[in-house]
C-alpha positions, 0 to 999 in steps of 0.5 A: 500500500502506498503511504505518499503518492505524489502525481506531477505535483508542482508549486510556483512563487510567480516566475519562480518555481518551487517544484515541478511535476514531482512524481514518486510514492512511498510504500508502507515500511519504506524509509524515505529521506529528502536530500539536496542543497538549499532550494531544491524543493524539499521543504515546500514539498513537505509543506505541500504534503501537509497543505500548509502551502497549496499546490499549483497543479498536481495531486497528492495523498497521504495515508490514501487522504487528498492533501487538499480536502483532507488535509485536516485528517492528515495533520491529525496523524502526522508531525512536522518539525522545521529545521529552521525553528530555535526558541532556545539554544540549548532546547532538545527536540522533545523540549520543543516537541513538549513545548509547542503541544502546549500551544494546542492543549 
C-alpha cells in the first residue's frame, strides 16, 4: 500500500518555481529521506504534503487522504518539525516537541 503518492505535483512563487511535476510514492515500511542543497524543493514539498502551502497543479495523498480536502485528517496523524525553528539554544527536540503541544492543549 502506498503511504505518499505524489502525481506531477508542482508549486510556483510567480516566475519562480518551487517544484515541478514531482512524481514518486512511498510504500508502507519504506524509509524515505529528502536530500539536496538549499532550494531544491524539499521543504515546500513537505509543506505541500501537509497543505500548509497549496499546490499549483498536481495531486497528492497521504495515508490514501487528498492533501487538499483532507488535509485536516492528515495533520491529525502526522508531525512536522522545521529545521529552521530555535526558541532556545540549548532546547532538545522533545523540549520543543513538549513545548509547542502546549500551544494546542
Amino acid at each position: 500500500m502506498s503511504i505518499v503518492e505524489l502525481h506531477r505535483l508542482t508549486k510556483r512563487y510567480g516566475k519562480r518555481r518551487g517544484i515541478e511535476d514531482l512524481s514518486f510514492s512511498i510504500e508502507e515500511g519504506e524509509i524515505f529521506g529528502f536530500i539536496g542543497p538549499n532550494g531544491a524543493g524539499k521543504s515546500t514539498t513537505i509543506r505541500l504534503l501537509l497543505n500548509l502551502l497549496q499546490p499549483t497543479s498536481g495531486s497528492a495523498t497521504v495515508f490514501g487522504k487528498d492533501i487538499v480536502r483532507e488535509s485536516r485528517d492528515i495533520r491529525r496523524m502526522t508531525g512536522y518539525l522545521p529545521s529552521e525553528v530555535q526558541y532556545y539554544n540549548d532546547m532538545k527536540v522533545a523540549d520543543l516537541l513538549r513545548y509547542s503541544a502546549g500551544f494546542h492543549s
